[in-house]
MDTraj code that builds the backbone (N, CA, C; nanometers):
import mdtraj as md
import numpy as np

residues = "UNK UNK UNK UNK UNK UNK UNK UNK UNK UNK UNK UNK UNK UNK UNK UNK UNK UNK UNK UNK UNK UNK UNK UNK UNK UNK UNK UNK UNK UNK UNK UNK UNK UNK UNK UNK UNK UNK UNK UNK UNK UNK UNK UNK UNK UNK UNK UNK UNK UNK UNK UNK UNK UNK UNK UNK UNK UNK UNK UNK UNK UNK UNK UNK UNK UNK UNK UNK UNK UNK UNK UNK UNK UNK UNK UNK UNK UNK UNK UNK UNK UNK UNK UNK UNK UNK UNK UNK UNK UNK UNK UNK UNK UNK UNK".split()
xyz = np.array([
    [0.0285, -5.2959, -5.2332],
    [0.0483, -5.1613, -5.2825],
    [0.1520, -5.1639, -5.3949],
    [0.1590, -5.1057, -5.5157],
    [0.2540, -5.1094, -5.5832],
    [0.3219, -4.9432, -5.5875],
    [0.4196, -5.0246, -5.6944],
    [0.5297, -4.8853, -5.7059],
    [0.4922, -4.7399, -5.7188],
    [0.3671, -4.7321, -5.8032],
    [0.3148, -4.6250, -5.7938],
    [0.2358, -4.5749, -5.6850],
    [0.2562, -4.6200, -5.6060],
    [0.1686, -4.5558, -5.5216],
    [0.2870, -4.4810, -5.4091],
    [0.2636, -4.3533, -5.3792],
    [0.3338, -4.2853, -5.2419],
    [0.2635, -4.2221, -5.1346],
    [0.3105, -4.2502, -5.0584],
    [0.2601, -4.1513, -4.9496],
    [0.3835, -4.1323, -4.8333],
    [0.3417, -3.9803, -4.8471],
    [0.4704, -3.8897, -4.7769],
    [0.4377, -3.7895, -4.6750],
    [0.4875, -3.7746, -4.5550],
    [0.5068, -3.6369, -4.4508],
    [0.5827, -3.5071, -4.5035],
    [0.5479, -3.4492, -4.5587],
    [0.6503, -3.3018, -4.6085],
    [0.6140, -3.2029, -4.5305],
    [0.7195, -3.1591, -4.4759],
    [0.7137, -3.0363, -4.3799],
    [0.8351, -2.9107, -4.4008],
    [0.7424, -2.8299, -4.4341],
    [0.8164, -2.6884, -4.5028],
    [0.8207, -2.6014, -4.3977],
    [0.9745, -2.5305, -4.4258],
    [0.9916, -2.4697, -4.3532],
    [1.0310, -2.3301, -4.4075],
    [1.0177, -2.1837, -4.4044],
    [1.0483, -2.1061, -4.4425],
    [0.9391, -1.9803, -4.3941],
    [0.9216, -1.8400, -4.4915],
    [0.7640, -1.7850, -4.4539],
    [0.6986, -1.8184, -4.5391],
    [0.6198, -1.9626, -4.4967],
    [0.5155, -2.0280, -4.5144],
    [0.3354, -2.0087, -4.4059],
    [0.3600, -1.8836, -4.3658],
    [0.2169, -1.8693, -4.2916],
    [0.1934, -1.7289, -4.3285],
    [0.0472, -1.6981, -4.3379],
    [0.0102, -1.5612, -4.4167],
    [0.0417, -1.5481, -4.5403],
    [0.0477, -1.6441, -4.6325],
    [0.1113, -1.6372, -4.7465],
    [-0.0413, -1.7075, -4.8475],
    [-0.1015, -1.8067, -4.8322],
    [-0.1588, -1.8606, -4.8506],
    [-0.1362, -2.0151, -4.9033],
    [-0.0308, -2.0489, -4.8122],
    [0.0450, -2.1606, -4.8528],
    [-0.0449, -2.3194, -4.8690],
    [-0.1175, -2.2546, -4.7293],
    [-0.2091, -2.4121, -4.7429],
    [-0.3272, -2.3777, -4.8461],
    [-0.3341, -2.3183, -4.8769],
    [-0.4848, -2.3182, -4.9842],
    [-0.4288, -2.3199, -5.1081],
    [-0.2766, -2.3253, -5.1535],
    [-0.2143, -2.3284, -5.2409],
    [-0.1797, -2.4539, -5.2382],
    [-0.1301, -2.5539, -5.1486],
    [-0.1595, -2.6831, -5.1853],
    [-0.2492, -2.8179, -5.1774],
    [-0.3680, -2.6951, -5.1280],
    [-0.4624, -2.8188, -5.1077],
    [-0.4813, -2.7673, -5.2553],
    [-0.4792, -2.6538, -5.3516],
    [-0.5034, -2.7032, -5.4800],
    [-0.4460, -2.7381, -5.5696],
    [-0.2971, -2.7630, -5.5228],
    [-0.2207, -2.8468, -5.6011],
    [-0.2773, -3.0177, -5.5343],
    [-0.3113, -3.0547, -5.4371],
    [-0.3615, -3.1892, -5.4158],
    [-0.4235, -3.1995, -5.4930],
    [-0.5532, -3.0927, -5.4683],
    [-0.7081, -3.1265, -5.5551],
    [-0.7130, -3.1314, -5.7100],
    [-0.5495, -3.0652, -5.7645],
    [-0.5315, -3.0948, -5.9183],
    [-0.4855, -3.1766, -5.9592],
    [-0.4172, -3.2701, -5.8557],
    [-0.3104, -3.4029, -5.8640],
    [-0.3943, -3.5352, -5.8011],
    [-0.5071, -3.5017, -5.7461],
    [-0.5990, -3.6242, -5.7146],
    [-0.5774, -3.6651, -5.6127],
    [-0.4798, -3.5958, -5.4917],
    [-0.4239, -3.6449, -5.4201],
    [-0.4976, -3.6624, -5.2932],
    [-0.5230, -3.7951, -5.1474],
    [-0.5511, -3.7731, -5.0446],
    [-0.4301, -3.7351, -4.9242],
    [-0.5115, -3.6741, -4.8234],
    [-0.4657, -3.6181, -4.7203],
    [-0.5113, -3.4660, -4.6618],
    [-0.3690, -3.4208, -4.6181],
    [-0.4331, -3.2776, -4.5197],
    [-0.3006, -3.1945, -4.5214],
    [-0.3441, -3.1073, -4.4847],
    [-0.2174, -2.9729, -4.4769],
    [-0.3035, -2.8963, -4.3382],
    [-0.1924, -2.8114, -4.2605],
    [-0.2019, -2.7577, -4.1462],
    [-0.0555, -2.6808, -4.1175],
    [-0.0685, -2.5748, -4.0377],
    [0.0180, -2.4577, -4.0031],
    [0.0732, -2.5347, -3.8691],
    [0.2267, -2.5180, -3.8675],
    [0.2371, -2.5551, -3.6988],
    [0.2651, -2.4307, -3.6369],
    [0.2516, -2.4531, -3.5181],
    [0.2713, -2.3352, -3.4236],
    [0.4232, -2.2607, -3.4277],
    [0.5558, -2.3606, -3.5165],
    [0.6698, -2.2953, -3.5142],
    [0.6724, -2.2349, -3.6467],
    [0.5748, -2.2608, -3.7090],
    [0.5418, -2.1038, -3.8282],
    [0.5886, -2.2402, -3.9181],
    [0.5885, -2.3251, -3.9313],
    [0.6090, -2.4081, -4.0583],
    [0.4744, -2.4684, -4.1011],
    [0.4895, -2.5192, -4.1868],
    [0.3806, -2.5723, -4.3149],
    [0.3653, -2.7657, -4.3123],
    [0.2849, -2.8100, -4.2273],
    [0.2834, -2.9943, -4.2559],
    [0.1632, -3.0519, -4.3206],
    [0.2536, -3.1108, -4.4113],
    [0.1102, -3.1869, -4.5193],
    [0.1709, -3.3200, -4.4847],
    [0.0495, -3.4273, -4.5303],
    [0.0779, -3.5879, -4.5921],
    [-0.0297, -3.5750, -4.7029],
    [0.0532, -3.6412, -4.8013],
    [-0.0125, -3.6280, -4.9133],
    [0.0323, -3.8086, -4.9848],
    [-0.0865, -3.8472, -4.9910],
    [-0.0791, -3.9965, -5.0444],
    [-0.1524, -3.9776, -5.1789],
    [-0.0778, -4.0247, -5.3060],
    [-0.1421, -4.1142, -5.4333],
    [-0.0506, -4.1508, -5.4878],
    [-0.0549, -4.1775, -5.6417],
    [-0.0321, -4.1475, -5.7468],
    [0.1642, -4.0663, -5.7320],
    [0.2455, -4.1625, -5.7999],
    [0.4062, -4.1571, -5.7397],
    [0.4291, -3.9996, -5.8433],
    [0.3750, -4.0334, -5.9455],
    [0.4318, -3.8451, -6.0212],
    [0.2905, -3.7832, -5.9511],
    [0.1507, -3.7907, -5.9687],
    [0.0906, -3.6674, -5.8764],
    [0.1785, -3.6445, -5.7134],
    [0.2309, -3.7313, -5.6679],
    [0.3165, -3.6585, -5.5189],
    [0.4160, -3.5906, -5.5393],
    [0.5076, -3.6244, -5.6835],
    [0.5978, -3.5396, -5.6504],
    [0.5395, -3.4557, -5.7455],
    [0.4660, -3.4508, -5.8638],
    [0.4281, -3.2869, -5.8384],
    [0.4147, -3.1952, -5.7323],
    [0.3494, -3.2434, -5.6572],
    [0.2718, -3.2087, -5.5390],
    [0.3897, -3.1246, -5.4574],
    [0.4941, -3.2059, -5.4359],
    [0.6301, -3.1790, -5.3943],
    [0.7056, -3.0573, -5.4043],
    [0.7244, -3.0638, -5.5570],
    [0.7430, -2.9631, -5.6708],
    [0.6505, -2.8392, -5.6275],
    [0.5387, -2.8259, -5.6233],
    [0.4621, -2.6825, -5.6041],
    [0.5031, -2.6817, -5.4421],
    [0.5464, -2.7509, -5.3663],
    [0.5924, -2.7054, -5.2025],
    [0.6898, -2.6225, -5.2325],
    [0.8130, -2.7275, -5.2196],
    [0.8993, -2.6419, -5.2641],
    [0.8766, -2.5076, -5.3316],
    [0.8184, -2.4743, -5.4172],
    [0.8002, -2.3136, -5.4478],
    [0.7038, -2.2403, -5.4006],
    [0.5943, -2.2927, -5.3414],
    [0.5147, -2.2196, -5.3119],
    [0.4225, -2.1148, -5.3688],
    [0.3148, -2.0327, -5.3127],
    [0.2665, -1.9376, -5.3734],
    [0.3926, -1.8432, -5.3855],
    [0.3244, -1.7469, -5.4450],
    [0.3777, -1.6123, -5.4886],
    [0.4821, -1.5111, -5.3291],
    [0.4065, -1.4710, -5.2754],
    [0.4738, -1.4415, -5.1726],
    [0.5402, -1.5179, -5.0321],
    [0.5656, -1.6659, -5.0342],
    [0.6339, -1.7451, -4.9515],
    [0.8167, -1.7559, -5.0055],
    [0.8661, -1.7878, -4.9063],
    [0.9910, -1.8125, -4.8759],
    [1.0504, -1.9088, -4.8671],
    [1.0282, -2.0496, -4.9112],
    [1.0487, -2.1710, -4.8802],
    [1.2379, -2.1738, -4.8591],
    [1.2381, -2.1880, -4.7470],
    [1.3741, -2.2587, -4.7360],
    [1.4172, -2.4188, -4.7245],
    [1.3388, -2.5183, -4.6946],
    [1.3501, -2.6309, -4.6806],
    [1.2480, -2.6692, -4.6626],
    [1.2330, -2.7999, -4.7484],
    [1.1381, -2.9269, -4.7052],
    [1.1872, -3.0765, -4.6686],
    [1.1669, -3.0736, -4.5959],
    [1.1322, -3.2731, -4.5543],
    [1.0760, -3.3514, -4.5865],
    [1.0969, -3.4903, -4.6478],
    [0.9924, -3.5516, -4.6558],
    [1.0435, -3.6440, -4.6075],
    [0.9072, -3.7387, -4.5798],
    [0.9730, -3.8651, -4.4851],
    [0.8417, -3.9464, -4.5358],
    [0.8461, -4.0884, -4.5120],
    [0.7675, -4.1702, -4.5881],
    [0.6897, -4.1795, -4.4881],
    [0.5294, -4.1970, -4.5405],
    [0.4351, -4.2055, -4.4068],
    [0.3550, -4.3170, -4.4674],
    [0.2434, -4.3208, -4.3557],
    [0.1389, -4.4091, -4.3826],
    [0.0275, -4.3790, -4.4940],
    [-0.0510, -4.3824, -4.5447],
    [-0.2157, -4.3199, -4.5938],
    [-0.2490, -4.2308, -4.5222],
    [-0.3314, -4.1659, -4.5512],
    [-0.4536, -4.1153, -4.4542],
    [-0.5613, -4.1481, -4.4361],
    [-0.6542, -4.2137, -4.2975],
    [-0.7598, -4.2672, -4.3372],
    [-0.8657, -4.2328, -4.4486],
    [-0.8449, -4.1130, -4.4252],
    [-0.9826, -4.0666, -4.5570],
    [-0.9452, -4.0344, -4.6422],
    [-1.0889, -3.9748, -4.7649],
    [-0.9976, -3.9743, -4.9349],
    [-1.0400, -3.8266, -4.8592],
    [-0.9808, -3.7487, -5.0120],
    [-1.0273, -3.6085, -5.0201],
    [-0.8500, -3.5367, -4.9467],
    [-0.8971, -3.3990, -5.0094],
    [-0.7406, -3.3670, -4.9004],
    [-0.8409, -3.2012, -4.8142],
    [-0.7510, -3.2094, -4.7431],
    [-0.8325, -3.0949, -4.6301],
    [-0.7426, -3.0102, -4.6172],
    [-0.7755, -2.9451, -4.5340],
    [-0.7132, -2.8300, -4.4080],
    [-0.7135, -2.8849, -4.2701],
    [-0.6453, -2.8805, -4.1926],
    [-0.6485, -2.9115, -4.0445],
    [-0.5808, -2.8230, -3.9817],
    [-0.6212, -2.8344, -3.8171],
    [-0.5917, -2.7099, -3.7230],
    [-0.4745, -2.6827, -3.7196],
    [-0.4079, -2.5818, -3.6857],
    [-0.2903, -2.5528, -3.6511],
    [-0.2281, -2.6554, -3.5437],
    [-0.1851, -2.7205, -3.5550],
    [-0.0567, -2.8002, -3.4003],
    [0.0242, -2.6917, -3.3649],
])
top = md.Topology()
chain = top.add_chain()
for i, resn in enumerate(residues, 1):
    res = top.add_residue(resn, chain, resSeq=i)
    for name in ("N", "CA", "C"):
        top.add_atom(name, md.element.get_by_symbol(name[0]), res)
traj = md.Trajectory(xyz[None], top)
């Protein structure tokens, strides 16, 4: 794997649900080329992994942190993860 390549756990925390947070970055993935998934957790926060391309992630990053239009972002996490088995980036269930 080289330098360019990342893959990261970011988990936002703020009012990130009812906002349209995940359909806001699965199209910041889908504009950055990026694989993985995004999903709502049950404590009202926002968890993606998002693997490619070291500036498409932290773009990717960059639109968390702000979010759509009506979210609240108070904090994100990131923590270094694995891939995701599959390409493409999704939606997944709420945890």
């Amino acid at each position: 794997m080289s330098d360019d390549f990342t893959s990261l756990r970011v988990h936002v925390k703020g009012f990130v649900q009812g906002v349209g947070f995940r359909d806001f970055l699965v199209m910041a993935a889908q504009h950055n080329g990026l694989d993985g998934w995004v999903r709502n957790r049950s404590d009202g926060s926002v968890e993606a992994l998002v693997s490619g391309a070291t500036k498409a992630v932290e773009s990717f990053v960059q639109a968390a942190t702000r979010g759509p239009q009506a979210a609240k972002v108070q904090h994100v996490d990131l923590h270094v993860s694995k891939p995701p088995a599959e390409k493409g980036f999704s939606r997944r269930s709420t945890l």
